[in-house]
C-alpha positions as CSV (number, residue, x, y, z in Angstrom):
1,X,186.8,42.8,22.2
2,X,185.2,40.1,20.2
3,X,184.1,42.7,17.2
4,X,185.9,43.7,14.5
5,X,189.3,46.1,15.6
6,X,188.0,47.9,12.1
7,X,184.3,48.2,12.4
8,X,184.7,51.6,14.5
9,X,186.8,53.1,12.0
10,X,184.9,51.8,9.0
11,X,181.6,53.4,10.1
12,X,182.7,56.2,10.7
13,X,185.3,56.6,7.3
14,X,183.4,55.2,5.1
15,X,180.1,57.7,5.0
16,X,182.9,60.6,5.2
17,X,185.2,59.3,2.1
18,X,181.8,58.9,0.1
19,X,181.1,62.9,0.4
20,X,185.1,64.1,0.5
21,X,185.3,65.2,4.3
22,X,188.0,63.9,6.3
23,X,187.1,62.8,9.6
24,X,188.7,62.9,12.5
25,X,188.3,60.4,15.8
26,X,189.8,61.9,18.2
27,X,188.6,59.1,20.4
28,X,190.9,56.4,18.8
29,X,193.9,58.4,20.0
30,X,196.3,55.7,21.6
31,X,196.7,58.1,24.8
32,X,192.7,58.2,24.9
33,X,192.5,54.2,24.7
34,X,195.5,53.9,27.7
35,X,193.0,55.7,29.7
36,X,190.1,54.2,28.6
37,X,191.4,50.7,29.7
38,X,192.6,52.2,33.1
39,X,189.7,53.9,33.9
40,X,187.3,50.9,36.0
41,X,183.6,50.4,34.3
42,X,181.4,52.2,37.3
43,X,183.6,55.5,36.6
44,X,182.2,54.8,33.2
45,X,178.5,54.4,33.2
46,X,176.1,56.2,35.7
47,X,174.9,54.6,38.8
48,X,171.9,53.8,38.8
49,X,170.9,54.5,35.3
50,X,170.5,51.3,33.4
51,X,172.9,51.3,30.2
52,X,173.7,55.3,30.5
53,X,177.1,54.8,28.9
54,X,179.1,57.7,28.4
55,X,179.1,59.2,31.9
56,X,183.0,60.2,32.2
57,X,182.4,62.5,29.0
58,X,179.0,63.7,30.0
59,X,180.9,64.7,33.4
60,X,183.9,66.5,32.0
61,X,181.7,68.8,29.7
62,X,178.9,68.7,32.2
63,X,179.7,72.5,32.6
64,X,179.9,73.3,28.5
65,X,176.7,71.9,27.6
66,X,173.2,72.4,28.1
67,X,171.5,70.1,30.3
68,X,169.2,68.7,27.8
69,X,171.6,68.4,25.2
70,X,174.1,67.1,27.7
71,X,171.3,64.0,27.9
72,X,169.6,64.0,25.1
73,X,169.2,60.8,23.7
74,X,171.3,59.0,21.4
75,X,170.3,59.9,17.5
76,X,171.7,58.0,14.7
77,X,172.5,59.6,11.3
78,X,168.5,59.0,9.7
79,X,167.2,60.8,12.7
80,X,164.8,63.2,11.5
81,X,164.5,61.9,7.8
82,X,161.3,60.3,8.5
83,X,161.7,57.6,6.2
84,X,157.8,56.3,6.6
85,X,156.9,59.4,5.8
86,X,159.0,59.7,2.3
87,X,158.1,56.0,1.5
88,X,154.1,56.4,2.2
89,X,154.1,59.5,0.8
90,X,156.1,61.4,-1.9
91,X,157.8,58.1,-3.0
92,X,155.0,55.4,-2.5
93,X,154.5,55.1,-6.2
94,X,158.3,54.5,-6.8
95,X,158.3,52.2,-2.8
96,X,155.7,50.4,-4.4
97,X,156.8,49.4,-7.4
98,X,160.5,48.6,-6.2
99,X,159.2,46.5,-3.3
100,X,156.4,45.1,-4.8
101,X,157.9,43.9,-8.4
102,X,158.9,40.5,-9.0
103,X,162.8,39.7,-8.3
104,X,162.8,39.0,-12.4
105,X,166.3,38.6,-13.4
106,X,167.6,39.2,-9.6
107,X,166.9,35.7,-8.4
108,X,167.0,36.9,-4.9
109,X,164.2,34.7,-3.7
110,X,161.8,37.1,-1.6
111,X,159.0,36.3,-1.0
112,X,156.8,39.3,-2.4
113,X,153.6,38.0,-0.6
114,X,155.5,38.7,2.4
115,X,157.2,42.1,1.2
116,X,153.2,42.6,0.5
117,X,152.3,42.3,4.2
118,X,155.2,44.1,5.9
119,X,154.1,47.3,3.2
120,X,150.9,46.9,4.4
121,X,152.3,47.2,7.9
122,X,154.3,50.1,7.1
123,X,151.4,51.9,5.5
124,X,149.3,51.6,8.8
125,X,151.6,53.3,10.6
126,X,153.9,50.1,12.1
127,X,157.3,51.6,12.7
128,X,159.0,48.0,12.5
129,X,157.7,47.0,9.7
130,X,158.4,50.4,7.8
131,X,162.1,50.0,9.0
132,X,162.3,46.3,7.8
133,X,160.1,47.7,3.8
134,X,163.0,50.7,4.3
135,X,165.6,48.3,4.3
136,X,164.3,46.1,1.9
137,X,163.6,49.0,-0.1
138,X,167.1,49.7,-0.3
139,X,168.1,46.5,-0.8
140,X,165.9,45.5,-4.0
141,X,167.1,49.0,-5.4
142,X,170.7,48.7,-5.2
143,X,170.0,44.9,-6.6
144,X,168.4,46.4,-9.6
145,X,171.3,49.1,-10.5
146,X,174.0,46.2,-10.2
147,X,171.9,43.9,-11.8
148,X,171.7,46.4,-15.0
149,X,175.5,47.7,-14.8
């Protein structure tokens, strides 16, 4: 209640519109939400199973779905890129310069000592600190092509 009423629709447009797909959320349907708000939290989540959310739908295609598919855990779109694997590997040299370069003309003011450390982290297999230098990665890069037009 306290998010954004847009947020939903936004994540889910905004990837779509960039590629030219049209997607459909058939879970913002106003009959869908009328339920949802009628329906009482424990028919919701399962008991017993800290933060299973989900349960009415996982029930009313429990009979459609394979089991382990049925509760599989939740992936989000990266899953299976292995991003610490295409940094460390077949785009270190380009990770490397990126995160390790001076802000120059960015003025962005980070601190590349600690960039330096968190890289190091990443390159020893820490999975935080490779999603933070992924991030940051990301971050420096898109500075860089606004910065130069």
């Amino acid at each position: 209640m306290v998010e954004n009423q847009h947020s939903i629709t936004i994540a889910g447009d905004l990837p779509a519109m960039m590629h030219s797909v049209e997607a459909r959320c058939p879970f913002l349907d106003y009959r869908i939400m009328q339920f949802a708000w009628r329906t009482h939290w424990w028919q919701k989540l399962h008991p017993g199973k800290y933060h299973q959310q989900k349960y009415i739908l996982r029930r009313a295609v429990a009979d459609l779905m394979p089991q382990d598919l049925l509760n599989a855990p939740k992936r989000g779109f990266g899953m299976g890129i292995g991003m610490v694997e295409l940094m460390t590997n077949h785009w270190r040299r380009h990770s490397e310069e990126i995160l390790l370069s001076p802000d120059g003309n960015l003025q962005i003011g980070i601190d590349t000592q600690k960039i330096e450390t968190i890289w190091q982290k990443s390159l020893s297999g820490d999975n935080a600190a490779a999603s933070l230098a992924f991030k940051l990665l990301v971050l420096k890069r898109w500075l860089r092509e606004t910065a130069h037009g």
